[in-house]
C-alpha positions as CSV (number, residue, x, y, z in Angstrom):
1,X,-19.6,22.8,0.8
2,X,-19.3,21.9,-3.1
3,X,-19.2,18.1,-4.1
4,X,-15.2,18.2,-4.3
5,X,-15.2,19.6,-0.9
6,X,-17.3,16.4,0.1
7,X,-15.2,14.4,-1.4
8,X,-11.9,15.3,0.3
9,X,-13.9,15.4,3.7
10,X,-14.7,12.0,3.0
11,X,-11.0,11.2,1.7
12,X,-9.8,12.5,4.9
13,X,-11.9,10.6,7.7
14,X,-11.1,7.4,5.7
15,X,-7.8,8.2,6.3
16,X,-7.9,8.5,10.0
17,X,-10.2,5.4,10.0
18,X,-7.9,3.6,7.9
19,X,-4.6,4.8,10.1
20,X,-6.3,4.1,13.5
21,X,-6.6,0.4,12.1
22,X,-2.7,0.5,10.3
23,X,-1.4,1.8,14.4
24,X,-3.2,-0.4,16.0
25,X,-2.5,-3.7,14.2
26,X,1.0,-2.4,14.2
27,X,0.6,-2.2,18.0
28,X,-1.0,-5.7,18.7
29,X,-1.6,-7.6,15.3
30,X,-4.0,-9.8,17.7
31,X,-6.1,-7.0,18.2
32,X,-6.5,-6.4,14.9
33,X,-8.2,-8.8,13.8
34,X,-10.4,-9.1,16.1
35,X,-11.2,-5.5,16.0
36,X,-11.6,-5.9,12.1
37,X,-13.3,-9.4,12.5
38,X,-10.4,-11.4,10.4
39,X,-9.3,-14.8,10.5
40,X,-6.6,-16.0,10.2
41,X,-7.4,-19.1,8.7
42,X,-8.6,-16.9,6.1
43,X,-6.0,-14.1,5.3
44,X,-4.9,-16.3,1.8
45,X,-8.1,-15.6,0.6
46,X,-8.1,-12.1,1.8
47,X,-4.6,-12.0,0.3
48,X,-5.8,-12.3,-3.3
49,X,-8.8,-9.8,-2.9
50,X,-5.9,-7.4,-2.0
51,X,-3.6,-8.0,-4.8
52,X,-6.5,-7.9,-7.4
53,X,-7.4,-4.2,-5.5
54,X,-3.2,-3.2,-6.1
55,X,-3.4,-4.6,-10.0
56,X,-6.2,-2.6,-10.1
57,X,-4.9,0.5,-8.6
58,X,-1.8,0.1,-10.8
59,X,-3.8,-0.2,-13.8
60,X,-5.8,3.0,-13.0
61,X,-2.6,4.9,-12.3
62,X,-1.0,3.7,-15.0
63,X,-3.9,5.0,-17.2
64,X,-4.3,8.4,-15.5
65,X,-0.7,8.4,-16.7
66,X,0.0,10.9,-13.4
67,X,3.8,11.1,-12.5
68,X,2.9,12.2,-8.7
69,X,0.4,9.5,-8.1
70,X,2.5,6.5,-9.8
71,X,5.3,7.9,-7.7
72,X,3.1,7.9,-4.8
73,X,0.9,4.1,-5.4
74,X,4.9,2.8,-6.5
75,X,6.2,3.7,-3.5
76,X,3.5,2.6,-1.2
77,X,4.1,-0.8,-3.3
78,X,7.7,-0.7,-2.3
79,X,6.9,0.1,1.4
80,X,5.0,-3.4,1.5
81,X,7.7,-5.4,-0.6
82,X,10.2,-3.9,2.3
83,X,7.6,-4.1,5.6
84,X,6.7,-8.1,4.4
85,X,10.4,-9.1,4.1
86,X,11.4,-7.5,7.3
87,X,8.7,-9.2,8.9
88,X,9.9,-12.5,7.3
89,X,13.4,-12.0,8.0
90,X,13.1,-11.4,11.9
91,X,10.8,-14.6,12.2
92,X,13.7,-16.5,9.8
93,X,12.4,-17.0,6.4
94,X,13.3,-16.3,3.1
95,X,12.9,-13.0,2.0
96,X,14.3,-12.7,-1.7
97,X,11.0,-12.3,-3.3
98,X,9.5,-9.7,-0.8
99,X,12.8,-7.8,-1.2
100,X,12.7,-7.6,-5.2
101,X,9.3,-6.1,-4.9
102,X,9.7,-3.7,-2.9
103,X,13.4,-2.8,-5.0
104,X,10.8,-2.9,-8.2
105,X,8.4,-0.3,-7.1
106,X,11.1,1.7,-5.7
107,X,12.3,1.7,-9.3
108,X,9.4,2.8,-10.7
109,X,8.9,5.3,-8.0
110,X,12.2,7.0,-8.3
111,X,11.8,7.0,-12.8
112,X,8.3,8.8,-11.7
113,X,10.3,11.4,-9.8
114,X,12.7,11.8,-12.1
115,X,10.5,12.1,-14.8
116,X,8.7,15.1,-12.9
117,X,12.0,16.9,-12.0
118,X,13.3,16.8,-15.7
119,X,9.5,18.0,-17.0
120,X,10.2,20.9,-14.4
């Protein structure tokens, strides 16, 4: 197996690792966290680690300058802007902000498509 082969080996178990955790905190949120050994009392913490990880994984896209993969990382952005403010809006709460996000990296998503089709 070469080194690239490795590498997408590697890519792909942290994928099913990554989705077994995604189903079952989806499942039982509860569960979660204890199976991942979070607390709650410390998610606003773990909050900012995670946005630092998405500037940065915006940044490196943005660099790479790769339609497919800011179209990709932009709508994965959008899918959390939309997920957080349907969470928020069955328990009652506002949901304005969560909403714009997710309509902002849809936006970039969809000029990233567009881009590729008219390059085409």
């Amino acid at each position: 197996m070469t080194l690239t082969g490795l590498a997408i080996a590697l890519s792909g178990a942290g994928v099913l690792v990554t989705g077994a955790l995604a189903v079952l905190f989806l499942r039982d949120p509860v569960a979660g966290l204890a199976q991942t050994t979070h607390r709650a009392e410390k998610l606003p913490e773990v909050m900012a680690d995670r946005y630092v990880g998405m500037v940065l994984l915006a940044v490196g896209a943005t660099l790479y300058g790769d339609l497919k993969v800011i179209a990709v990382l932009f709508s994965v952005f959008a899918y959390f802007g939309f997920h957080d403010a349907w969470i928020y809006a069955r328990g009652g709460l506002p949901i304005a902000k969560h909403v714009s996000a997710g309509v902002a990296g849809l936006i970039v998503a969809i000029v990233a498509m567009l881009a590729m089709r008219q390059g085409a």
